[in-house]
N, CA, C and O atoms as a GROMACS GRO file, in nm:
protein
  360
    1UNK      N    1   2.702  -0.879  -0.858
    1UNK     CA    2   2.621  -0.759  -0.853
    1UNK      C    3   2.558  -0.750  -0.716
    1UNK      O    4   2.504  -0.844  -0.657
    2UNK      N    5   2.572  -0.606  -0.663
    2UNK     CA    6   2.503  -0.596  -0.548
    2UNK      C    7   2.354  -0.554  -0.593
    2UNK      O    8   2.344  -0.488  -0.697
    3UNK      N    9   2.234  -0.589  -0.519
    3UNK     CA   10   2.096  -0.557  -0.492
    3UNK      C   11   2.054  -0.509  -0.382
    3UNK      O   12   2.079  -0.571  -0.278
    4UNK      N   13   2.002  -0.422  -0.380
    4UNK     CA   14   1.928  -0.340  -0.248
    4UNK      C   15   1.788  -0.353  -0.265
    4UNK      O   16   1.707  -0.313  -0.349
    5UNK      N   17   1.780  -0.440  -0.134
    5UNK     CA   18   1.592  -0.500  -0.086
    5UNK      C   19   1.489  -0.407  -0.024
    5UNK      O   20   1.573  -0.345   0.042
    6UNK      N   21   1.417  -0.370  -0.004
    6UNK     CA   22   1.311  -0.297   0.073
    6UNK      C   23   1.228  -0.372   0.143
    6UNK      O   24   1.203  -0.489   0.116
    7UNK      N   25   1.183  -0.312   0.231
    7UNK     CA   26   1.045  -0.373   0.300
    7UNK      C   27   1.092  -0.515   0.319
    7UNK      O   28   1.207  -0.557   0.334
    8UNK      N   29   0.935  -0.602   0.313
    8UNK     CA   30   0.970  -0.681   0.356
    8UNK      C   31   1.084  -0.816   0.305
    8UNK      O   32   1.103  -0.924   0.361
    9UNK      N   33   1.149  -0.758   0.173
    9UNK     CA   34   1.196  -0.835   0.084
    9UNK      C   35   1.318  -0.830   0.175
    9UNK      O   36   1.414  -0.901   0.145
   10UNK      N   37   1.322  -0.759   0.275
   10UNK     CA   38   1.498  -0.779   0.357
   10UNK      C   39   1.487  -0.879   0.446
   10UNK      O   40   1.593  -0.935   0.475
   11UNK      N   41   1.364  -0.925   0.511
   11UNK     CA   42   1.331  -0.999   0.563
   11UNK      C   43   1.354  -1.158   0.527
   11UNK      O   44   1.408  -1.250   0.589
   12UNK      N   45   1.284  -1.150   0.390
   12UNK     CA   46   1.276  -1.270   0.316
   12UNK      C   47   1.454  -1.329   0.241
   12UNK      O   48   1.493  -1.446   0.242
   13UNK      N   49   1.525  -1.221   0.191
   13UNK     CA   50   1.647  -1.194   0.157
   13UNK      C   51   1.761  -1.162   0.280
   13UNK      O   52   1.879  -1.127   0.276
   14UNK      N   53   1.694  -1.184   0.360
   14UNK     CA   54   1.813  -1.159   0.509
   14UNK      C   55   1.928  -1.082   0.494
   14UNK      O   56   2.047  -1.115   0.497
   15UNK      N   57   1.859  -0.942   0.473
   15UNK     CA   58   1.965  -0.797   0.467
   15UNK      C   59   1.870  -0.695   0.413
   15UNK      O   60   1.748  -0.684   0.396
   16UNK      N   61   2.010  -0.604   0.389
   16UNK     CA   62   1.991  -0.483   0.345
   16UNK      C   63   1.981  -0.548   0.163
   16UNK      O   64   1.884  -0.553   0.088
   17UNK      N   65   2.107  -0.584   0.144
   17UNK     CA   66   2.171  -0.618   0.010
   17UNK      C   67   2.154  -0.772   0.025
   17UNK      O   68   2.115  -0.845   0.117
   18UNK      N   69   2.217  -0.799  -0.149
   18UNK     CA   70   2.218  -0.925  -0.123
   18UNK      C   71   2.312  -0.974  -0.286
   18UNK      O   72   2.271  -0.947  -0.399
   19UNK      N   73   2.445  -1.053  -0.252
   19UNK     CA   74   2.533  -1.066  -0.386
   19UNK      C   75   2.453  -1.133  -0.456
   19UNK      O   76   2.382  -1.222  -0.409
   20UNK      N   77   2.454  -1.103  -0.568
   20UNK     CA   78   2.391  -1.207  -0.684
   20UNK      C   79   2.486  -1.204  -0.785
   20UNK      O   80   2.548  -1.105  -0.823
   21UNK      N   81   2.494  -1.330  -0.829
   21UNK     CA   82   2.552  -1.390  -1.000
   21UNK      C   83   2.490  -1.407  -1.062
   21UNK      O   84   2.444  -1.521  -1.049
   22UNK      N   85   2.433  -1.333  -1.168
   22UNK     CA   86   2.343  -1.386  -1.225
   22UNK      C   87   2.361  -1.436  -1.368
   22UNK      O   88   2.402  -1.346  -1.442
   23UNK      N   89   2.336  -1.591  -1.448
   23UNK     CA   90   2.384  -1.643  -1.563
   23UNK      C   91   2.332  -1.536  -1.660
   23UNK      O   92   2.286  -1.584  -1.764
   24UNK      N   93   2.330  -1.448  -1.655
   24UNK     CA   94   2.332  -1.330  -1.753
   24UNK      C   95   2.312  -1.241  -1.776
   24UNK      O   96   2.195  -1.245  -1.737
   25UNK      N   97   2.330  -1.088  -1.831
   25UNK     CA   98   2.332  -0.936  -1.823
   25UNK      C   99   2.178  -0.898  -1.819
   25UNK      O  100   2.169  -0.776  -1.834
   26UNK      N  101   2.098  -0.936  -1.810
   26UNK     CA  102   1.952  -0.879  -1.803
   26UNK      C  103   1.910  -0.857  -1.656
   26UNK      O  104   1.975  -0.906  -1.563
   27UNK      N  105   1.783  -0.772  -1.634
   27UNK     CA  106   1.718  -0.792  -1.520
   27UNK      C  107   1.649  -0.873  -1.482
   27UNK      O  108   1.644  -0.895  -1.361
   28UNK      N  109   1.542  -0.972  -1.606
   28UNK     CA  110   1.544  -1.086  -1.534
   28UNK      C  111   1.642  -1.200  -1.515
   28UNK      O  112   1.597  -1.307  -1.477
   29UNK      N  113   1.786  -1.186  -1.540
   29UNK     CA  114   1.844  -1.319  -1.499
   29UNK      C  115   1.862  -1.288  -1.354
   29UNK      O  116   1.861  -1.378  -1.269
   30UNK      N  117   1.881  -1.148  -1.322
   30UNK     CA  118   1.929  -1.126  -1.151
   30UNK      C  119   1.825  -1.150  -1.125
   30UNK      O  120   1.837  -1.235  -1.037
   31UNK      N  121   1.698  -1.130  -1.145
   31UNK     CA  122   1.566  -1.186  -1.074
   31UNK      C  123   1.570  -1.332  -1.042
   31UNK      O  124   1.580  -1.395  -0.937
   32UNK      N  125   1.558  -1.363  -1.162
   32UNK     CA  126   1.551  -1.537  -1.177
   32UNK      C  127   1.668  -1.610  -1.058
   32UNK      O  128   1.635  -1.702  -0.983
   33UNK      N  129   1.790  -1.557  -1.059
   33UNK     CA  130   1.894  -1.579  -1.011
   33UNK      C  131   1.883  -1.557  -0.826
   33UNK      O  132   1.936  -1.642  -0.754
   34UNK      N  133   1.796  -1.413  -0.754
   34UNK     CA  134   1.702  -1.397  -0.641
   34UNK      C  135   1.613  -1.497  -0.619
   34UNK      O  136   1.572  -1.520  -0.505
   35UNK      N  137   1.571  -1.568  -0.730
   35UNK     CA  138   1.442  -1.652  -0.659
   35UNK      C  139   1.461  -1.763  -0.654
   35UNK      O  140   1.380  -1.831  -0.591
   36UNK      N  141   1.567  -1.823  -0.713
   36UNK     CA  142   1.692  -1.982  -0.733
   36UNK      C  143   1.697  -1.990  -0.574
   36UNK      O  144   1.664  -2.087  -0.506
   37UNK      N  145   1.766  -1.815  -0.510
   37UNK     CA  146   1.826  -1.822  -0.397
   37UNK      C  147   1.754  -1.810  -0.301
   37UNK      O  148   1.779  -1.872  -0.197
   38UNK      N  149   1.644  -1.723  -0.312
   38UNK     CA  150   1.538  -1.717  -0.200
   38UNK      C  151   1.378  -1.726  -0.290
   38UNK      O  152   1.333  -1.633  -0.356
   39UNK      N  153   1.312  -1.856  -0.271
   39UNK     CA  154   1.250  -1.931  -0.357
   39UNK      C  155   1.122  -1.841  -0.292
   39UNK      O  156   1.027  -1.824  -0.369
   40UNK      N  157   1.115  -1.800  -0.198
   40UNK     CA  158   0.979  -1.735  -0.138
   40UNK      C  159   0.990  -1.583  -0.182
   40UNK      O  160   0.954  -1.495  -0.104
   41UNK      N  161   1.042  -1.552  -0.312
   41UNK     CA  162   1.083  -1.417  -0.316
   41UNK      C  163   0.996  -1.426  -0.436
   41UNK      O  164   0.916  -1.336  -0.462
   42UNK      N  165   1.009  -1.526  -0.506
   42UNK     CA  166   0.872  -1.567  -0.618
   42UNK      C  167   0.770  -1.495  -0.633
   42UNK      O  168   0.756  -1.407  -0.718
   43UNK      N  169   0.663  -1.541  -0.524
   43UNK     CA  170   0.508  -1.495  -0.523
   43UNK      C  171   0.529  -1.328  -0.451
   43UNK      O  172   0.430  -1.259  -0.427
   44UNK      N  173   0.659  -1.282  -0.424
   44UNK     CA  174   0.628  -1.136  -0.398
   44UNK      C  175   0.671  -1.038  -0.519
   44UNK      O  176   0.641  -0.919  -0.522
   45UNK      N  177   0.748  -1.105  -0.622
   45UNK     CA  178   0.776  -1.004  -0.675
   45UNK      C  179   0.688  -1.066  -0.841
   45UNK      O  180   0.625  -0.971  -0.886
   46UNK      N  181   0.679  -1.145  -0.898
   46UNK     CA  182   0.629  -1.198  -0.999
   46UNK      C  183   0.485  -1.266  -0.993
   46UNK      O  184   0.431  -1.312  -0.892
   47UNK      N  185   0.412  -1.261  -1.177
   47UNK     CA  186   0.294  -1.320  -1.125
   47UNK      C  187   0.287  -1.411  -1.182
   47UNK      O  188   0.376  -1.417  -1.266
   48UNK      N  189   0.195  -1.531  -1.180
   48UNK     CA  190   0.214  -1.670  -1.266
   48UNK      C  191   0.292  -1.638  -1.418
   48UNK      O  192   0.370  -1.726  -1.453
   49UNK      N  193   0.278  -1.529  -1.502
   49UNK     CA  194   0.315  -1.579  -1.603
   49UNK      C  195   0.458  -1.461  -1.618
   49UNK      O  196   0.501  -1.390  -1.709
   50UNK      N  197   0.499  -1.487  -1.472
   50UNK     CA  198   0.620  -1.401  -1.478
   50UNK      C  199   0.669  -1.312  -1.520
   50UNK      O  200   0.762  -1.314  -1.601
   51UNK      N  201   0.602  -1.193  -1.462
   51UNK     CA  202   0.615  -1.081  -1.485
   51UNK      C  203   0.598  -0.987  -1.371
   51UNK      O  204   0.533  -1.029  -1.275
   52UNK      N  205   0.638  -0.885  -1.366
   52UNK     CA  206   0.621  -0.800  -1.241
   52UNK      C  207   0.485  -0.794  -1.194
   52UNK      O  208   0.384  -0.771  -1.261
   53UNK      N  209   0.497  -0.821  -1.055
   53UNK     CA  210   0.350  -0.813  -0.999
   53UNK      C  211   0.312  -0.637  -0.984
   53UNK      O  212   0.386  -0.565  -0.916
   54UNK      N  213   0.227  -0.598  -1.035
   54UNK     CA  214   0.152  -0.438  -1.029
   54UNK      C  215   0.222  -0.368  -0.885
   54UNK      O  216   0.206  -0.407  -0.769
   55UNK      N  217   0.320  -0.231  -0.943
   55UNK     CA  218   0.373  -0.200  -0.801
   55UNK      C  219   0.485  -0.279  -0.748
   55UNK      O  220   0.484  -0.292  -0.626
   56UNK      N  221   0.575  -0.331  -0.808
   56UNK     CA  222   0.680  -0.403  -0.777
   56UNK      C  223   0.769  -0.274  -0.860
   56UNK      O  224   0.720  -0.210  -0.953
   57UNK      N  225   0.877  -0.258  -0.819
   57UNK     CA  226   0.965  -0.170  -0.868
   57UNK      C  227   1.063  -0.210  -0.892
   57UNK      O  228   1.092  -0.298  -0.811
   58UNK      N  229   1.196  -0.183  -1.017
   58UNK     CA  230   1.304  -0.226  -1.028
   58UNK      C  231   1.392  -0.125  -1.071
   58UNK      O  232   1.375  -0.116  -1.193
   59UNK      N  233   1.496  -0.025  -1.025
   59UNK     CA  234   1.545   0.058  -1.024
   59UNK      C  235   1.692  -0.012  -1.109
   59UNK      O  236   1.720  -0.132  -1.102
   60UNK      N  237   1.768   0.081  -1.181
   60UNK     CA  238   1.903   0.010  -1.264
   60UNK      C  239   1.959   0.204  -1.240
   60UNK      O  240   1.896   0.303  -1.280
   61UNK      N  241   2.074   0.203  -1.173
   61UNK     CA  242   2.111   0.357  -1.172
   61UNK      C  243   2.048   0.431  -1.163
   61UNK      O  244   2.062   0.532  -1.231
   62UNK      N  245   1.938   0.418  -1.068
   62UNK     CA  246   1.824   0.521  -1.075
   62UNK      C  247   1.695   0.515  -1.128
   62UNK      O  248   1.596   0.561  -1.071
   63UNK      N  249   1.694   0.459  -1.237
   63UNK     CA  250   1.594   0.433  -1.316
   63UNK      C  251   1.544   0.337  -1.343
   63UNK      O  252   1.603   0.230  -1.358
   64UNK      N  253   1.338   0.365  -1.365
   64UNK     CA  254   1.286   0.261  -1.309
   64UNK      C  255   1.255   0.225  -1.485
   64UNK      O  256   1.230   0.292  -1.586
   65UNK      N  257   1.279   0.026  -1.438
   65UNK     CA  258   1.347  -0.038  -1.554
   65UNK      C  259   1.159  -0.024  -1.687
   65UNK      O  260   1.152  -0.076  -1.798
   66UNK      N  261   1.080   0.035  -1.640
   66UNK     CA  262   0.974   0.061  -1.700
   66UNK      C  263   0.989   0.160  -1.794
   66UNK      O  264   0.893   0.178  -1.869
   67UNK      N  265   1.091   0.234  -1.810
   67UNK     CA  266   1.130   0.356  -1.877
   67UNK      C  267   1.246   0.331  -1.939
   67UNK      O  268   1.316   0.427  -1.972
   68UNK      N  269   1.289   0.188  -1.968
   68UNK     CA  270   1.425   0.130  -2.041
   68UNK      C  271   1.363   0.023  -2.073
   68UNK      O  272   1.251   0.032  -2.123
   69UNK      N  273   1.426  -0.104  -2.050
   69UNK     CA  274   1.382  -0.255  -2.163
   69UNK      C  275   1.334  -0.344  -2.073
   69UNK      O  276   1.372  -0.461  -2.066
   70UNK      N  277   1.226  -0.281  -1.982
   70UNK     CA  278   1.175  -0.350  -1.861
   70UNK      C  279   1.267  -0.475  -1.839
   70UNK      O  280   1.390  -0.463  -1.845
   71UNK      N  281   1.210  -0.591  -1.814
   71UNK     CA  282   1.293  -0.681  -1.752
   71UNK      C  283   1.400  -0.708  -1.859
   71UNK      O  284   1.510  -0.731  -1.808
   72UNK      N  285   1.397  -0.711  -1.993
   72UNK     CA  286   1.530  -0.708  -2.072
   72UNK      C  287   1.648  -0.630  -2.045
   72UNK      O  288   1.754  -0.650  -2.105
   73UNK      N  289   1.623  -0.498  -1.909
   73UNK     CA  290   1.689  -0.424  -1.954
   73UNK      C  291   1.830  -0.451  -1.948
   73UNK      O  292   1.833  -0.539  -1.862
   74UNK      N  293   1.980  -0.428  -1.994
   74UNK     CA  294   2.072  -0.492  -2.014
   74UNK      C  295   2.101  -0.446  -1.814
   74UNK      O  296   2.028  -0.362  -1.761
   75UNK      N  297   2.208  -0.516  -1.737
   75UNK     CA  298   2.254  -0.494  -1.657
   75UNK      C  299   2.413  -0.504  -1.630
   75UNK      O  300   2.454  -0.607  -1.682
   76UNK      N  301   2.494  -0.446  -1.579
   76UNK     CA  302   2.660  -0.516  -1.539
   76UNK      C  303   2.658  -0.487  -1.388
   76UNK      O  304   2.598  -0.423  -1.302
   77UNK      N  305   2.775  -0.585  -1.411
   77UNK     CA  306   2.822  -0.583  -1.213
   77UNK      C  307   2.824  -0.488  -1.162
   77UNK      O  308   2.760  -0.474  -1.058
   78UNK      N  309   2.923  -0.354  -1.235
   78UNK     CA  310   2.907  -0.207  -1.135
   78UNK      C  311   2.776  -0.148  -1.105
   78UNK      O  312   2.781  -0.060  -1.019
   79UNK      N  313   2.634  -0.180  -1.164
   79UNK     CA  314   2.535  -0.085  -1.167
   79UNK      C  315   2.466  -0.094  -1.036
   79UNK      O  316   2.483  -0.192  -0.964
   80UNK      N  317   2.395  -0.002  -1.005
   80UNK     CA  318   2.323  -0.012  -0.894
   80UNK      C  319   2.210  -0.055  -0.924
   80UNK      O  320   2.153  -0.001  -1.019
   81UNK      N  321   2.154  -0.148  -0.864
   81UNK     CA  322   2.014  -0.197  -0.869
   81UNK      C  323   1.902  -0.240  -0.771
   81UNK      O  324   1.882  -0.358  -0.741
   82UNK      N  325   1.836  -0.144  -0.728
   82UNK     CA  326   1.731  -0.190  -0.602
   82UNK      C  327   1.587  -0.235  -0.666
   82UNK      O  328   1.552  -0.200  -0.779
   83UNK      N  329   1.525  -0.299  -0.596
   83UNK     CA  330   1.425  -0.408  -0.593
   83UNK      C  331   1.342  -0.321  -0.494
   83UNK      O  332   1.418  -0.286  -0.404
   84UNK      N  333   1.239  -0.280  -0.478
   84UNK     CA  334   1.132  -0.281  -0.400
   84UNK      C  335   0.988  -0.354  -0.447
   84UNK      O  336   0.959  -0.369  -0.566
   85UNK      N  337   0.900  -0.400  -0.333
   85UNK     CA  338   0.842  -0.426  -0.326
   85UNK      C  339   0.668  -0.324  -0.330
   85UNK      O  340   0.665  -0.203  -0.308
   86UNK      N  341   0.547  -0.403  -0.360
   86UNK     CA  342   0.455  -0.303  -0.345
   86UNK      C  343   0.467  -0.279  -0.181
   86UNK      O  344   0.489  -0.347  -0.080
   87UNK      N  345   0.436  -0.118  -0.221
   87UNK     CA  346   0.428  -0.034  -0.051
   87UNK      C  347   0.294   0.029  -0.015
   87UNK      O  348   0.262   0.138  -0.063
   88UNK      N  349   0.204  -0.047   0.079
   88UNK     CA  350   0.079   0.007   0.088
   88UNK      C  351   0.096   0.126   0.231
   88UNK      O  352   0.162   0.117   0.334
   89UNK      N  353  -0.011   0.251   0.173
   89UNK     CA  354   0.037   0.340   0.351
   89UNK      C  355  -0.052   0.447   0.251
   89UNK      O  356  -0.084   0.443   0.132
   90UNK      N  357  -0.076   0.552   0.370
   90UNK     CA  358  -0.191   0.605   0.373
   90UNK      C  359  -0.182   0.772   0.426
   90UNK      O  360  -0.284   0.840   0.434
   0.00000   0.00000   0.00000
């Protein structure tokens, strides 16, 4: 599955995108599976008891996974899925 990063998560994820395998069809296994790979991706997107940190976004075809089975929501390889981060600006 491809993922599309924002901000500073391209930084941390070194790209635009980034392949993931993830051991299973949900959104958090591709999460879980992001932070295996880039371990400092942790404290930006989750909070101790693992869950989206307030303002973290997770898009599946468009849609933000808050309006489907939040992190359950089912995922496959073809879907599009971007990750942003909170965006502060004024």
């Amino acid at each position: 599955m491809i993922v599309k990063v924002f901000a500073n998560l391209r930084e941390i994820c070194g790209g635009v995108t980034v392949r993931v395998q993830p051991d299973g069809d949900r959104v958090m296994d591709v999460l879980d599976k992001m932070v295996e790979m880039f371990p400092d991706l942790r404290d930006e997107i989750f909070t101790p008891e693992k869950e989206l940190l307030p303002f973290v976004h997770v898009y599946v075809n468009g849609r933000n996974i808050i309006h489907l089975d939040d992190l359950q929501t089912r995922v496959a390889e073809e879907d599009q899925f971007a990750l942003f981060p909170p965006v502060a600006g004024g």
